[in-house]
N, C-alpha and C positions, 0 to 999 in steps of 0.2 A: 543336657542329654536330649534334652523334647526339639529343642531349635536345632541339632544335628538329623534328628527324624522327620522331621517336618520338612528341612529343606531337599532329603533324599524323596522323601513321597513328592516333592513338586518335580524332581527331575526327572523320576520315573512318569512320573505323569506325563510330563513335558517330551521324553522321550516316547512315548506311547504315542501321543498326539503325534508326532511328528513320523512315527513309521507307518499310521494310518491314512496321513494323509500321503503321503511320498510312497505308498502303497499301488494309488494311480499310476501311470504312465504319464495321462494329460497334465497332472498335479504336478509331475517331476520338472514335464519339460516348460510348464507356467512360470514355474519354479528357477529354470535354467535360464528363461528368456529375459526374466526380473532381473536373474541374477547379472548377469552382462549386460544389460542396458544401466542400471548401478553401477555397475565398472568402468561402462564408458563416461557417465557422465560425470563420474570424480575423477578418469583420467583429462577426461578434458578442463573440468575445472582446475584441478592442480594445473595444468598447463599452461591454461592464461593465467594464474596467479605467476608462472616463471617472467613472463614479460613484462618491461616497463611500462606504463601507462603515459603515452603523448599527450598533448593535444586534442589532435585528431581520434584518436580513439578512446578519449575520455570525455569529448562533447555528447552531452544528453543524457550521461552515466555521474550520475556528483557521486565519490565518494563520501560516504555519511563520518569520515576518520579526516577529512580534509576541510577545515575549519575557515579558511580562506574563499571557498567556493563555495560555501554552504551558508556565508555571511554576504555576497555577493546574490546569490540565487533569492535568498531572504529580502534580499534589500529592492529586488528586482520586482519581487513580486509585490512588496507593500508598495513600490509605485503606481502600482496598476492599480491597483485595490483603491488605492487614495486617489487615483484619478476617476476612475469608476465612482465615490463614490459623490466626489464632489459632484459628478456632471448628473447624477441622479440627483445630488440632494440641491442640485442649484436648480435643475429641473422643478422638482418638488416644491421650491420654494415661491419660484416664480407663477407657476400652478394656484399656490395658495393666497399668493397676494393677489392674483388677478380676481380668484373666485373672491376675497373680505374685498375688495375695489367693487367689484357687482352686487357684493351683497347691501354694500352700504346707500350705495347708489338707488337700490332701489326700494329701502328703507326711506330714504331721505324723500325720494319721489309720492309713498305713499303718508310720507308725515306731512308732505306739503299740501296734497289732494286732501 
């Protein structure tokens, strides 16, 4: 009985709220403008959902359902990454062997002096 009361006091609430604010004129037609711009953009989504998906109009858009391109995109991108990461870390290394080559160099110079 209490959970039949309860949910009529939220509807009445609910309706209350909603004739105070639809009360406005500006509120109605805010209201109006949301509401068809919503319309339009499920009509057009259902829309392009009717069409097959090419090629062409599927480059740059991977389907995240399409496991063949999304193993591809994947593969694409750890090459970059692993080229990247070598040419910094070959960078880095050659860097560090130059600097222990000077460092010793000039250890050795003052171990001699």
């Amino acid at each position: 009985m209490a959970k039949g009361n309860n949910r009529s006091l939220l509807l009445a609430g609910l309706a209350a709220g909603a004739y105070a604010y639809f009360s406005k004129p500006e509120n109605r037609e805010k209201a109006l403008v949301a509401f068809n711009n919503t319309k339009t953009k499920v009509n057009s989504f259902i829309e392009s959902q009717k069409h097959a998906q090419t090629n062409s109009t599927k480059q740059g858009h991977s389907d995240p359902h399409d496991v063949d391109d999304n193993t591809m995109v994947d593969e694409g991108a750890m090459t970059s990454v692993q080229y990247y990461n070598d040419e910094v870390q070959s960078k880095t290394k050659n860097k560090d062997l130059v600097s222990n080559n000077e460092n010793e160099e000039n250890t050795t110079t003052t171990l001699n002096n």
